[in-house]
mmCIF file of the C-alpha atoms, coordinates in Angstrom:
data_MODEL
# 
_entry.id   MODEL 
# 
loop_
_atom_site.group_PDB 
_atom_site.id 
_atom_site.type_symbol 
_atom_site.label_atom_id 
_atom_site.label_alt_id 
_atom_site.label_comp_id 
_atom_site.label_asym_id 
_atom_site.label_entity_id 
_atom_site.label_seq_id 
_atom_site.pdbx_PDB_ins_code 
_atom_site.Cartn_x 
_atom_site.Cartn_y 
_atom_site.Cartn_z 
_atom_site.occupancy 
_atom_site.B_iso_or_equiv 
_atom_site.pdbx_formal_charge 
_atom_site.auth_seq_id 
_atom_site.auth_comp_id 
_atom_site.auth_asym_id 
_atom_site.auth_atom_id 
_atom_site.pdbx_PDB_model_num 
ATOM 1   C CA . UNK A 1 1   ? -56.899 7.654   39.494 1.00 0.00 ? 1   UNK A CA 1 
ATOM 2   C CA . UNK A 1 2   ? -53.267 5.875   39.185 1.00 0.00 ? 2   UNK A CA 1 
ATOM 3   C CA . UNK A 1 3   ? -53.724 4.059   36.077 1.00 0.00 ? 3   UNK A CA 1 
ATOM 4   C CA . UNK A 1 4   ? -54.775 0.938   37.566 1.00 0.00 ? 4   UNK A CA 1 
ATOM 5   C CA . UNK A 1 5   ? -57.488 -0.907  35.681 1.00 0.00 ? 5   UNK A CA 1 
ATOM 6   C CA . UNK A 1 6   ? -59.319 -3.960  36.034 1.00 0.00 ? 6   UNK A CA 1 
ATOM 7   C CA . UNK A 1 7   ? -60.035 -5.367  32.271 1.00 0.00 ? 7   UNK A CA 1 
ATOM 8   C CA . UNK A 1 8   ? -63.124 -8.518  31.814 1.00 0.00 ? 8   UNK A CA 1 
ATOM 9   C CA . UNK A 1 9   ? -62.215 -10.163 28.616 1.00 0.00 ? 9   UNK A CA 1 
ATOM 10  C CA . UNK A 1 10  ? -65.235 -12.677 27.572 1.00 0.00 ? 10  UNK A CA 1 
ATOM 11  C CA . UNK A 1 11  ? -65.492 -14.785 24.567 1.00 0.00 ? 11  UNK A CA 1 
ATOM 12  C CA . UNK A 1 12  ? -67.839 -17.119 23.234 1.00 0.00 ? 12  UNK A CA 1 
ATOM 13  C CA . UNK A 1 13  ? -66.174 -20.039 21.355 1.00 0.00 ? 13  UNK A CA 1 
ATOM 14  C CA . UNK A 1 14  ? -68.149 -21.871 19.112 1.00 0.00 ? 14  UNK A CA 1 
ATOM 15  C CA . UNK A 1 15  ? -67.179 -24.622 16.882 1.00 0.00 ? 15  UNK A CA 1 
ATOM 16  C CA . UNK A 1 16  ? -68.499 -25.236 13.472 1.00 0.00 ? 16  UNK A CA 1 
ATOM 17  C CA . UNK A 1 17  ? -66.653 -28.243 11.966 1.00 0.00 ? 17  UNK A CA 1 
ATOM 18  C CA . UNK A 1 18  ? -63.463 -29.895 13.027 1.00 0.00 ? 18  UNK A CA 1 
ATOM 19  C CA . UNK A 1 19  ? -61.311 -29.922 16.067 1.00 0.00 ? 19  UNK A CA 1 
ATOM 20  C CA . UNK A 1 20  ? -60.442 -26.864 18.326 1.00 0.00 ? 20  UNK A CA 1 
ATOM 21  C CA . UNK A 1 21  ? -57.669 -26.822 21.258 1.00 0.00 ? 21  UNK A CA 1 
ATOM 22  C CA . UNK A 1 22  ? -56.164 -24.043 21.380 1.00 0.00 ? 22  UNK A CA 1 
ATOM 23  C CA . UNK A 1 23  ? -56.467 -20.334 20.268 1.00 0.00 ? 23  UNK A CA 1 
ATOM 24  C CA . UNK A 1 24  ? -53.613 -17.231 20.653 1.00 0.00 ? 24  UNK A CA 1 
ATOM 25  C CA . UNK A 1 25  ? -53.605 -13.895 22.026 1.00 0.00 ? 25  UNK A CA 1 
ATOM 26  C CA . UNK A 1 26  ? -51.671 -11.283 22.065 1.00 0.00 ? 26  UNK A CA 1 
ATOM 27  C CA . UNK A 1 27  ? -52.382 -8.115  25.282 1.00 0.00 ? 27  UNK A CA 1 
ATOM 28  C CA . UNK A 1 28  ? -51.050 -4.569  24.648 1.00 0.00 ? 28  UNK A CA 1 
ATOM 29  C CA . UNK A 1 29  ? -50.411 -2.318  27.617 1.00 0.00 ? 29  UNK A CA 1 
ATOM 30  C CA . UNK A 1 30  ? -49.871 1.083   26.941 1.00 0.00 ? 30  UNK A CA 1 
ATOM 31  C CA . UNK A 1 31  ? -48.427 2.591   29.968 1.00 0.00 ? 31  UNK A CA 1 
ATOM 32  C CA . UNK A 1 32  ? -45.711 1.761   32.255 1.00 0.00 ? 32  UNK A CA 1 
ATOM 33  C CA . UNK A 1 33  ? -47.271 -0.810  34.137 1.00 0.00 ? 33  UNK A CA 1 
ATOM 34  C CA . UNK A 1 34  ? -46.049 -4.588  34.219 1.00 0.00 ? 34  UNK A CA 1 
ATOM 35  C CA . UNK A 1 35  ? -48.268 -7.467  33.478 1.00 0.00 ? 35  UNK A CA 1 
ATOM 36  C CA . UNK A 1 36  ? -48.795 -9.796  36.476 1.00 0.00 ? 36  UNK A CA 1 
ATOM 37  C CA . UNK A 1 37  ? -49.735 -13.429 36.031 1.00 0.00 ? 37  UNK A CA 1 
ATOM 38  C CA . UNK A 1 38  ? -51.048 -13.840 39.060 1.00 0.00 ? 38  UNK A CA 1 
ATOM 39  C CA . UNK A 1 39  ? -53.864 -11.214 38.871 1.00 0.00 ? 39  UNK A CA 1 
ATOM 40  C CA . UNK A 1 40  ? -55.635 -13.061 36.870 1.00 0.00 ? 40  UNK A CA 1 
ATOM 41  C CA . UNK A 1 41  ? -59.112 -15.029 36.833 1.00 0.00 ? 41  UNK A CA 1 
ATOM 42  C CA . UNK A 1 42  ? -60.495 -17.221 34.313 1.00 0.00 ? 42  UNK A CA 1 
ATOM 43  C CA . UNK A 1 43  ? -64.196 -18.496 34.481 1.00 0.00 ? 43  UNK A CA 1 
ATOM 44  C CA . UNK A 1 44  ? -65.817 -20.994 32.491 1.00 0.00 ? 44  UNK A CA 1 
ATOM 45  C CA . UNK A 1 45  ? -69.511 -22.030 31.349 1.00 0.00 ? 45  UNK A CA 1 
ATOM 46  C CA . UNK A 1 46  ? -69.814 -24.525 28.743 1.00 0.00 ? 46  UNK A CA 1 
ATOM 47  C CA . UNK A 1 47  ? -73.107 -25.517 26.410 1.00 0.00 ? 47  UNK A CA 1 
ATOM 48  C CA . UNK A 1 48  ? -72.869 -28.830 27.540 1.00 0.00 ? 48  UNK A CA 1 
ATOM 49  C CA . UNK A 1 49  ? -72.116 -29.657 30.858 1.00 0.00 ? 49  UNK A CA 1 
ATOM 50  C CA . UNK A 1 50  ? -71.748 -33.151 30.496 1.00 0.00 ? 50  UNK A CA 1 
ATOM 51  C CA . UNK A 1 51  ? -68.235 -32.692 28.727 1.00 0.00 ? 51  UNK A CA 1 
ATOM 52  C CA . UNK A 1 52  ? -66.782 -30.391 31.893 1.00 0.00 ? 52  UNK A CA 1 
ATOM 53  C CA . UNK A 1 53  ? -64.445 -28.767 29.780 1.00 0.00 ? 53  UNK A CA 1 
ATOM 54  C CA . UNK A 1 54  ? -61.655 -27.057 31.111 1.00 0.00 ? 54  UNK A CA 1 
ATOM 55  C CA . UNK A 1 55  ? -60.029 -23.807 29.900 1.00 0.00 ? 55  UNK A CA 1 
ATOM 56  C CA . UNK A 1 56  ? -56.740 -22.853 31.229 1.00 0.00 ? 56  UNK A CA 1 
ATOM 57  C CA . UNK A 1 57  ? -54.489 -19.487 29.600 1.00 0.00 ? 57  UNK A CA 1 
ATOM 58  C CA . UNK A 1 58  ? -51.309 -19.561 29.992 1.00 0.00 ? 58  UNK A CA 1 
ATOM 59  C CA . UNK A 1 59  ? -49.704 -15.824 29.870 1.00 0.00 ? 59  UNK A CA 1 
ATOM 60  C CA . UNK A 1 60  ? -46.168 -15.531 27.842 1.00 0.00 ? 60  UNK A CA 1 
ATOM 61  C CA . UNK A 1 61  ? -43.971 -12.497 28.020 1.00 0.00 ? 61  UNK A CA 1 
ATOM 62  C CA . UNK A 1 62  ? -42.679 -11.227 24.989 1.00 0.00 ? 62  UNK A CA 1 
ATOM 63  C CA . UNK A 1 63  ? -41.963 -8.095  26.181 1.00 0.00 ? 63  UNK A CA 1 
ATOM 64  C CA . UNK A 1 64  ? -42.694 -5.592  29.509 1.00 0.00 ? 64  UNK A CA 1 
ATOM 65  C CA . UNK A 1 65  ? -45.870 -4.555  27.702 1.00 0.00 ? 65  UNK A CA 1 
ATOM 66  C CA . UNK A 1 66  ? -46.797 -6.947  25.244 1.00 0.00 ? 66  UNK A CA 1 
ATOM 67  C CA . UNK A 1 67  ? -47.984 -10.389 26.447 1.00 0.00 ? 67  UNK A CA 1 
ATOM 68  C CA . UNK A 1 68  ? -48.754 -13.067 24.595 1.00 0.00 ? 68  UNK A CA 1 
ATOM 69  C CA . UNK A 1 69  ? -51.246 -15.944 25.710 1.00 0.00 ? 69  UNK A CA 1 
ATOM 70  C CA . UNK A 1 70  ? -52.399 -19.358 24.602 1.00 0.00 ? 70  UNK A CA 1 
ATOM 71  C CA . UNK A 1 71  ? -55.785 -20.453 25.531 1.00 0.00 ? 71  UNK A CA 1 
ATOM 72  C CA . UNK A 1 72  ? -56.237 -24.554 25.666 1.00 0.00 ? 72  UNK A CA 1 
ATOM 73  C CA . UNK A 1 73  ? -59.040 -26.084 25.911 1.00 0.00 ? 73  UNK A CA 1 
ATOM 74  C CA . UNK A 1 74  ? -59.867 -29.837 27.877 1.00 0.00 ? 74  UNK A CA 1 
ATOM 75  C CA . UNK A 1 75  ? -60.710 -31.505 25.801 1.00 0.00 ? 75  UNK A CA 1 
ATOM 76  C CA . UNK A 1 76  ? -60.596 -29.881 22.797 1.00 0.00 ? 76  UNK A CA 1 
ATOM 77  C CA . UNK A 1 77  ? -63.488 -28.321 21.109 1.00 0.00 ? 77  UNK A CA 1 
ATOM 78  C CA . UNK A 1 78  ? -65.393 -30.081 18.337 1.00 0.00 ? 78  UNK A CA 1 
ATOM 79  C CA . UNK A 1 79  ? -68.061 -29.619 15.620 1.00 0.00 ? 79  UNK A CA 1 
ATOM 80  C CA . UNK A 1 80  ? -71.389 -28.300 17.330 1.00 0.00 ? 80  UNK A CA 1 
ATOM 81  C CA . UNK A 1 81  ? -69.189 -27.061 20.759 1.00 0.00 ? 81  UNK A CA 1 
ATOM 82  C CA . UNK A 1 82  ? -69.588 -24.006 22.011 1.00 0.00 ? 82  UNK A CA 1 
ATOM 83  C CA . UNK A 1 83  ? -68.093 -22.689 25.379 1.00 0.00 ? 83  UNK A CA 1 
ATOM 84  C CA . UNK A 1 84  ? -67.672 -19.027 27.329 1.00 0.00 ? 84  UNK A CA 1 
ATOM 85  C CA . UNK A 1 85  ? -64.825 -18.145 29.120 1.00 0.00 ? 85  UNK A CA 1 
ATOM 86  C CA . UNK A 1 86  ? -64.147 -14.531 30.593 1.00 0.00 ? 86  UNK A CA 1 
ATOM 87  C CA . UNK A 1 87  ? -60.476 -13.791 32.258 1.00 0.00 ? 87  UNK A CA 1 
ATOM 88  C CA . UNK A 1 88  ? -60.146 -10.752 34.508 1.00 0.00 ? 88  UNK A CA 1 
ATOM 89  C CA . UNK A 1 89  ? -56.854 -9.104  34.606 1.00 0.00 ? 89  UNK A CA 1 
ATOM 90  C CA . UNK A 1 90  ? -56.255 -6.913  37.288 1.00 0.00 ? 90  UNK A CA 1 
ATOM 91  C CA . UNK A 1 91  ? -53.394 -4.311  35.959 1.00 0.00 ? 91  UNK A CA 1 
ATOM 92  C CA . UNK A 1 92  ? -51.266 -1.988  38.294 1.00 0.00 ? 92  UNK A CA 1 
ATOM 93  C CA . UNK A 1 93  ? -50.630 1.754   38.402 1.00 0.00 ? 93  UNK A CA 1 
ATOM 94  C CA . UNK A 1 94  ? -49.711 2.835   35.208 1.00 0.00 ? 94  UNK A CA 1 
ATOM 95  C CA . UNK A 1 95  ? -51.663 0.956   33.004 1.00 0.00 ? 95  UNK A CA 1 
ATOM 96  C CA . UNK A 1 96  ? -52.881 4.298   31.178 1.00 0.00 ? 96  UNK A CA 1 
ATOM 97  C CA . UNK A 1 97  ? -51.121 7.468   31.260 1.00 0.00 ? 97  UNK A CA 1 
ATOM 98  C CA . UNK A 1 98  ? -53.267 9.678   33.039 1.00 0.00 ? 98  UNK A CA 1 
ATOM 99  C CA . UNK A 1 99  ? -52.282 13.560  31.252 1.00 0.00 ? 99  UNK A CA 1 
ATOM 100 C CA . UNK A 1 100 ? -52.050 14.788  27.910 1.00 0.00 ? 100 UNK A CA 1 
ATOM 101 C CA . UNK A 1 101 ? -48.196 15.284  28.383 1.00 0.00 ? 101 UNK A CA 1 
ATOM 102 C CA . UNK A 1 102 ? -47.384 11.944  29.085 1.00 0.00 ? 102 UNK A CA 1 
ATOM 103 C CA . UNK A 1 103 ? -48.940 10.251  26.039 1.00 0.00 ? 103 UNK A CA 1 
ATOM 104 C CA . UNK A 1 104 ? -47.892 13.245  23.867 1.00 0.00 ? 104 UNK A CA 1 
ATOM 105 C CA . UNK A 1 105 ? -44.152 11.884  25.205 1.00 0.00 ? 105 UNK A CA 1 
ATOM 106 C CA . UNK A 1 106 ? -45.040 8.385   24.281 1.00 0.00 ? 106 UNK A CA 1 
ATOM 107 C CA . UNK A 1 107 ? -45.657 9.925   20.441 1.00 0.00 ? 107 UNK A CA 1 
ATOM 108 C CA . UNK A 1 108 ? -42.767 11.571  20.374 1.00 0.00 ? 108 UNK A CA 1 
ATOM 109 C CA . UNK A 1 109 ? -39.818 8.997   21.981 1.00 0.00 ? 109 UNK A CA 1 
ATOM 110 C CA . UNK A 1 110 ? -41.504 5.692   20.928 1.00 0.00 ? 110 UNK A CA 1 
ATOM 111 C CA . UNK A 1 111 ? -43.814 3.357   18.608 1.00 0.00 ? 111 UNK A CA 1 
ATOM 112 C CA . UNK A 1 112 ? -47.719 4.525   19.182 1.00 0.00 ? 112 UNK A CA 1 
ATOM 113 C CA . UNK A 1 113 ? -50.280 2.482   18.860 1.00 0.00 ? 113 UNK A CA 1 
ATOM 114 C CA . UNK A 1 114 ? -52.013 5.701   17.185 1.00 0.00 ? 114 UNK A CA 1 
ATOM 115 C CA . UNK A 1 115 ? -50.819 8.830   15.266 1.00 0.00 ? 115 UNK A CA 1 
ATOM 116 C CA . UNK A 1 116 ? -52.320 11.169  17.660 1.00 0.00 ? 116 UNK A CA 1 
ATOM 117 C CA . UNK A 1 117 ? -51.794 12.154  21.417 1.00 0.00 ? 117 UNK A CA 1 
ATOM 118 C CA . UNK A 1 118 ? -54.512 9.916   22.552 1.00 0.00 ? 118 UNK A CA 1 
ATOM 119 C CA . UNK A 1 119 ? -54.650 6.985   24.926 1.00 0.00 ? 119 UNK A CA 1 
ATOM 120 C CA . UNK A 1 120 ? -56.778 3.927   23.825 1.00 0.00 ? 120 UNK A CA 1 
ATOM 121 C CA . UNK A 1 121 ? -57.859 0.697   24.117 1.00 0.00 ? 121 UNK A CA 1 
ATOM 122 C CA . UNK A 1 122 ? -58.619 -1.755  21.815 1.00 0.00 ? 122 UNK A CA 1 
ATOM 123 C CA . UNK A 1 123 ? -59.349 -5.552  20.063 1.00 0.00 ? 123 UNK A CA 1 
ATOM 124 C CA . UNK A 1 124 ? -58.346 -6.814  17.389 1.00 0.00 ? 124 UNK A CA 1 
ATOM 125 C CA . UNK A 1 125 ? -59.753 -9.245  15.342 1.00 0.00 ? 125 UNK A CA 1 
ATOM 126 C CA . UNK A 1 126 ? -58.000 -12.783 14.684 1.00 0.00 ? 126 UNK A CA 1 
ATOM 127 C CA . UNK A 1 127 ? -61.052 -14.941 14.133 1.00 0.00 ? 127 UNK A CA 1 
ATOM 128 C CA . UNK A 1 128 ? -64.431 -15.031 12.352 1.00 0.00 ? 128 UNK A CA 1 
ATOM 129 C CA . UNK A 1 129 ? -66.620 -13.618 14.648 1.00 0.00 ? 129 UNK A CA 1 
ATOM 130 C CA . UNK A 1 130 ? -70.327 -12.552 15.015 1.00 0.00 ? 130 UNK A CA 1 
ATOM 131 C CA . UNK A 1 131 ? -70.266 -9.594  17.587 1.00 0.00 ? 131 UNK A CA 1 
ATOM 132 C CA . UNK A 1 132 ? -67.657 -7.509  19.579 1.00 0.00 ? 132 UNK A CA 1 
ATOM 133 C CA . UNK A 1 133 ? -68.710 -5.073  22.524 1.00 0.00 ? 133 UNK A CA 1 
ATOM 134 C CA . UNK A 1 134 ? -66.475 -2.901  24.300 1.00 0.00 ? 134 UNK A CA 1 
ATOM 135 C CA . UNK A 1 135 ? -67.357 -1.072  27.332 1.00 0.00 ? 135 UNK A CA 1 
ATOM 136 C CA . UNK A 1 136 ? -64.191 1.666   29.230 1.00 0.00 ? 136 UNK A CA 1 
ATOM 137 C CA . UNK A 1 137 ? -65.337 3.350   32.378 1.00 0.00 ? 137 UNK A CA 1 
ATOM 138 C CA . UNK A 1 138 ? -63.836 6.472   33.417 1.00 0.00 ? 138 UNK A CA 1 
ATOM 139 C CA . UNK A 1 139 ? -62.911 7.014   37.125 1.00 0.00 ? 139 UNK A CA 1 
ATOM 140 C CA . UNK A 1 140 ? -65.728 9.385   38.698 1.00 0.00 ? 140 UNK A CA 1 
ATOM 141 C CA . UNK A 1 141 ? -65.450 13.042  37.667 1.00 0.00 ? 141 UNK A CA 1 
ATOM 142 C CA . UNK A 1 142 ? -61.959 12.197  35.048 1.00 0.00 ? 142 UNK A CA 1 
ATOM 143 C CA . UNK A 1 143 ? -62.290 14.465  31.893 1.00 0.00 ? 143 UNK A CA 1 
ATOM 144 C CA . UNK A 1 144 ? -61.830 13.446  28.721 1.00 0.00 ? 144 UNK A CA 1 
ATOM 145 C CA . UNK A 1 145 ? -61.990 15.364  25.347 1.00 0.00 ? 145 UNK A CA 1 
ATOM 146 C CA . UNK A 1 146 ? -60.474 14.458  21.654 1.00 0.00 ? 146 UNK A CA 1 
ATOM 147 C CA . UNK A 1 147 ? -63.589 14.745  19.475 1.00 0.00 ? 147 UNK A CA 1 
ATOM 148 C CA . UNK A 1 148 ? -64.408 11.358  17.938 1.00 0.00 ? 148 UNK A CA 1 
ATOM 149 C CA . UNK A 1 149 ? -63.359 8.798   20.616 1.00 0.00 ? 149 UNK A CA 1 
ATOM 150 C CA . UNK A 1 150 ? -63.567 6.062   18.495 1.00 0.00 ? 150 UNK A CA 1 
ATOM 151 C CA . UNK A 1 151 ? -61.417 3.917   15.739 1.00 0.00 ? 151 UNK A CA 1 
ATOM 152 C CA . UNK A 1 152 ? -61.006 1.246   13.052 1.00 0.00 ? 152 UNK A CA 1 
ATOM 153 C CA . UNK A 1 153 ? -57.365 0.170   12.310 1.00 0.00 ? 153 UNK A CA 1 
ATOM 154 C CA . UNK A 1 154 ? -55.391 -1.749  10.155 1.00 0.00 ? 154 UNK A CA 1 
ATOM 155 C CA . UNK A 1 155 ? -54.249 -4.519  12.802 1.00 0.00 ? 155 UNK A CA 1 
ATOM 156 C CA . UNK A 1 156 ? -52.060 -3.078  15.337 1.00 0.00 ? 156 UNK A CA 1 
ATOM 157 C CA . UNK A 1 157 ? -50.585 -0.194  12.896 1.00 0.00 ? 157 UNK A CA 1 
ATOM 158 C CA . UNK A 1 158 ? -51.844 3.341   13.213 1.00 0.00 ? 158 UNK A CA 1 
ATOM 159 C CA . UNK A 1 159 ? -53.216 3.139   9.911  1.00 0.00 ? 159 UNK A CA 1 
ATOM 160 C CA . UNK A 1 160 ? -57.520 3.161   10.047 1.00 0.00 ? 160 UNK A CA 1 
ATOM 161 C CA . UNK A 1 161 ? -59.147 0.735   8.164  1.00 0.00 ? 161 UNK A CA 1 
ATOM 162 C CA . UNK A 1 162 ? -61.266 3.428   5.886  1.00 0.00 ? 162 UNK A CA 1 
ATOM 163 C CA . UNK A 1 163 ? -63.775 0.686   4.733  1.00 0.00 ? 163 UNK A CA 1 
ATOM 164 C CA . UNK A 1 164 ? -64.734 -0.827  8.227  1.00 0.00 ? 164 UNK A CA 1 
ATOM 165 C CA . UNK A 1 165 ? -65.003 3.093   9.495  1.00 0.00 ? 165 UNK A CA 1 
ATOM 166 C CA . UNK A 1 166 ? -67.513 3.985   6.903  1.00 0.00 ? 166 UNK A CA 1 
ATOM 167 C CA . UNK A 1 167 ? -69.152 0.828   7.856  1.00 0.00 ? 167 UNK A CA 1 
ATOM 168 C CA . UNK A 1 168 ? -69.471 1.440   11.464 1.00 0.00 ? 168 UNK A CA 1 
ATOM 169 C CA . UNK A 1 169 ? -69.977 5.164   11.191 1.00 0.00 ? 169 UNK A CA 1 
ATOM 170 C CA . UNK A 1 170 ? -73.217 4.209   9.162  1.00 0.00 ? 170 UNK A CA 1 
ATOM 171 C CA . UNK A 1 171 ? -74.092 1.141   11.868 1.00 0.00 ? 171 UNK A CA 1 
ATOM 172 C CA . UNK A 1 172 ? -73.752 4.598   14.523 1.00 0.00 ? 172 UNK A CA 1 
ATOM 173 C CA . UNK A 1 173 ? -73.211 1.979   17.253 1.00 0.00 ? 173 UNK A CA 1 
ATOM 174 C CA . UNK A 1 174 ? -70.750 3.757   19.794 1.00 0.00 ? 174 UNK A CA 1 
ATOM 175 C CA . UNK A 1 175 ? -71.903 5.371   23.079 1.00 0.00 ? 175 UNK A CA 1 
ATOM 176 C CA . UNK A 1 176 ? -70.562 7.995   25.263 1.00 0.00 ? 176 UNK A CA 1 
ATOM 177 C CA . UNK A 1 177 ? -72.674 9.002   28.387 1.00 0.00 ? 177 UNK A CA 1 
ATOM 178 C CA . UNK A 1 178 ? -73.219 8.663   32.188 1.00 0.00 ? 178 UNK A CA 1 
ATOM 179 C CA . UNK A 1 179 ? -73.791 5.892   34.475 1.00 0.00 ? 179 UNK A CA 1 
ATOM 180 C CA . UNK A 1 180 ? -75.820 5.768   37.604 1.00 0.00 ? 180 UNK A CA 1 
ATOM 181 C CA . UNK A 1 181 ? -72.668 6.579   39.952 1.00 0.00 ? 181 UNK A CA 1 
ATOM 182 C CA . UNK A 1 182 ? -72.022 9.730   37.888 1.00 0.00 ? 182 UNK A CA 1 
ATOM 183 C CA . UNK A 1 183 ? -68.757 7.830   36.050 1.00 0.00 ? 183 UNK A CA 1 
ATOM 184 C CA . UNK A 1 184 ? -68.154 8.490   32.494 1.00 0.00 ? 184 UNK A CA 1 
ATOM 185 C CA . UNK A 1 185 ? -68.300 5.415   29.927 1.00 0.00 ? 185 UNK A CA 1 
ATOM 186 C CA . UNK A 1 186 ? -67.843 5.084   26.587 1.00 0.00 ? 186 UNK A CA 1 
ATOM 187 C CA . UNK A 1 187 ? -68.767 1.507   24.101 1.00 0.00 ? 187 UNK A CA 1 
ATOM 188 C CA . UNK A 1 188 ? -68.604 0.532   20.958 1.00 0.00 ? 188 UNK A CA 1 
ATOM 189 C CA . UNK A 1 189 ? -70.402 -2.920  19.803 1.00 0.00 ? 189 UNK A CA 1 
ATOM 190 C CA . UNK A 1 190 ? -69.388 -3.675  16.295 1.00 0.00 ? 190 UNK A CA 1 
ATOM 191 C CA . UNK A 1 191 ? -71.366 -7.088  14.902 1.00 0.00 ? 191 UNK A CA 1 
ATOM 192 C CA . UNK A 1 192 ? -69.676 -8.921  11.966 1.00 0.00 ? 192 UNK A CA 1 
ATOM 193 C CA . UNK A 1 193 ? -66.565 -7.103  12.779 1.00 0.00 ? 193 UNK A CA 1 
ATOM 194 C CA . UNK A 1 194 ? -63.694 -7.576  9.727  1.00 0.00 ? 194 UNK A CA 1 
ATOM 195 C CA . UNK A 1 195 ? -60.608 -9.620  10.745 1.00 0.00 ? 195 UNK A CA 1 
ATOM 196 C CA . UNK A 1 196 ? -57.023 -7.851  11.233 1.00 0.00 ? 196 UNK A CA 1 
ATOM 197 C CA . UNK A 1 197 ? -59.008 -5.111  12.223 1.00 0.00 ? 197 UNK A CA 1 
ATOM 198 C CA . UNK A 1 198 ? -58.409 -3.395  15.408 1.00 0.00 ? 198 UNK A CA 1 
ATOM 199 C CA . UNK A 1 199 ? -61.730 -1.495  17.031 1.00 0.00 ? 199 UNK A CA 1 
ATOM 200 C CA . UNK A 1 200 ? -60.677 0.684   19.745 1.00 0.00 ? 200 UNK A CA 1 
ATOM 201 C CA . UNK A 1 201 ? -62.009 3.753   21.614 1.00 0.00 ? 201 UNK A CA 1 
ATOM 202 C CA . UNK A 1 202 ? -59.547 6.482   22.257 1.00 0.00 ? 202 UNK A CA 1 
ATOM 203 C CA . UNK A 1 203 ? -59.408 9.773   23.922 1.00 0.00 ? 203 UNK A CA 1 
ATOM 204 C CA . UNK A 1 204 ? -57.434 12.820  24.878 1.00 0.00 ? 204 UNK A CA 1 
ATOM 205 C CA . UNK A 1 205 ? -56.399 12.951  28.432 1.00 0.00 ? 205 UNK A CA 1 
ATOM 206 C CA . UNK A 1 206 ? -56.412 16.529  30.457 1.00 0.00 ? 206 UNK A CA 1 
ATOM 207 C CA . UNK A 1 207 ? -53.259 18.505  30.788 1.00 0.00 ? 207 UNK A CA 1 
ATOM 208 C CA . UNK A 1 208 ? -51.000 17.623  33.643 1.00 0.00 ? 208 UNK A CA 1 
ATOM 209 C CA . UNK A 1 209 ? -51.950 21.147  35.361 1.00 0.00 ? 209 UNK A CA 1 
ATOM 210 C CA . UNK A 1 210 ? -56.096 20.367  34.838 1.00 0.00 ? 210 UNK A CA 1 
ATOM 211 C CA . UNK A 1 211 ? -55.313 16.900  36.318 1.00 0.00 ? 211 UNK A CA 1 
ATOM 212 C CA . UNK A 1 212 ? -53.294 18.322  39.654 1.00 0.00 ? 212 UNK A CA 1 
ATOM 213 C CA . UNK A 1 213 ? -56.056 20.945  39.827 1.00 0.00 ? 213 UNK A CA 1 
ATOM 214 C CA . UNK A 1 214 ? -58.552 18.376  39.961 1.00 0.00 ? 214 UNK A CA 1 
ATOM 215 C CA . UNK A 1 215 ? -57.104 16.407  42.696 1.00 0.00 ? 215 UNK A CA 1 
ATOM 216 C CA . UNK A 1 216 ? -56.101 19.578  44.885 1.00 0.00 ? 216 UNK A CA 1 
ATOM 217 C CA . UNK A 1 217 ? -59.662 20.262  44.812 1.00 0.00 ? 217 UNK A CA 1 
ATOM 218 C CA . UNK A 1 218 ? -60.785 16.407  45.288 1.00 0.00 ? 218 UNK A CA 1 
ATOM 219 C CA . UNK A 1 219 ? -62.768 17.098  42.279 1.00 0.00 ? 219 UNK A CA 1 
ATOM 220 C CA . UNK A 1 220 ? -61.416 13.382  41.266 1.00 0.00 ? 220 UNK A CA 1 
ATOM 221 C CA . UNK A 1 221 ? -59.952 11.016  44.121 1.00 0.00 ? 221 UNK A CA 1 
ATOM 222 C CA . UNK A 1 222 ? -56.286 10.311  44.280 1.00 0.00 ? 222 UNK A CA 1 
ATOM 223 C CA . UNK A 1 223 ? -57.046 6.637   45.392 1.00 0.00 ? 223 UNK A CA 1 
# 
């Protein structure tokens, strides 16, 4: 209940006509947390085996909470290739803000990545692409509130992309519930998502006093 999260990116790569080698990315953090290299997993499956290919990402700081990355691929991709990769990023204390008051702060002293006092998490879209799913569980018994707990923007501005949010309003493809182990979750799957559009789920943490309160009463673990 420090902040800590572990993210699974995966992507499916496929290759309709000419060479691929590379593609970029760019990671947001939102909290105070640092990015660490090392934390960091990459596997690979590929359509065909035969080729082996390799895919190696190489992280590169452009700031203590924006990291770029360039993904290469070996050998490069061509016409009819296809190839999955996921990378696991393990992120320390910090990551999120865990109270209202905190983000609220962030608003107030700094660039947001929303207009609100909500934390978030998000992709954007760089490439064509047929389907993207994103799944945030909460840590057992955390509350979260803020109404709609989802979001279309205009790449990474604040500014929501009113044509993809009618769209995906009428798909009415998010989810907020319960798992099995009683921890709160929330996904949105979006296919034929628009490019230079970020989709994102958001929410309003509790107050620094509900938050306290909780953990005095081991309602939520400290650990």
């Amino acid at each position: 209940i420090d902040g800590s999260s572990t993210s699974r990116i995966t992507k499916n790569i496929s290759v309709l006509s000419g060479v691929f080698d590379s593609i970029d990315e760019l990671n947001i953090l939102t909290g105070d947390a640092k990015f660490d290299p090392s934390e960091m997993d990459v596997e690979v499956s590929s359509k065909d085996k035969s080729k082996n290919i390799t895919v190696t990402y190489e992280p590169i700081r452009k700031s203590d909470n924006l990291i770029g990355g360039i993904v290469t691929f070996t050998p490069p991709l061509s016409s009819g290739d296809s190839v999955t990769f996921t990378r696991t990023h393990k992120y320390q204390p910090g990551a999120y803000f865990m109270t209202y008051e905190l983000v609220a702060e962030q608003l107030k002293t700094k660039t947001w990545g929303l207009n609100e006092a909500k934390e978030f998490t998000g992709v954007k879209i760089d490439h064509e692409t047929k389907n993207v799913h994103i799944h945030l569980t909460f840590p057992a018994n955390y509350p979260i509130t803020g109404g709609e707990l989802w979001d279309t923007l205009v790449g990474y501005s604040s500014k929501r992309s009113q044509q993809e949010y009618k769209r995906v309003s009428e798909l009415n493809t998010f989810k907020h519930g319960y798992n099995a182990k009683g921890e709160q979750f929330a996904e949105l799957t979006v296919p034929n998502p628009a490019t230079n559009v970020m989709y994102c789920i958001k929410w309003s943490p509790p107050t620094k006093n509900k938050f306290e309160e909780m953990i005095a009463n081991k309602q939520i673990n400290a650990d």
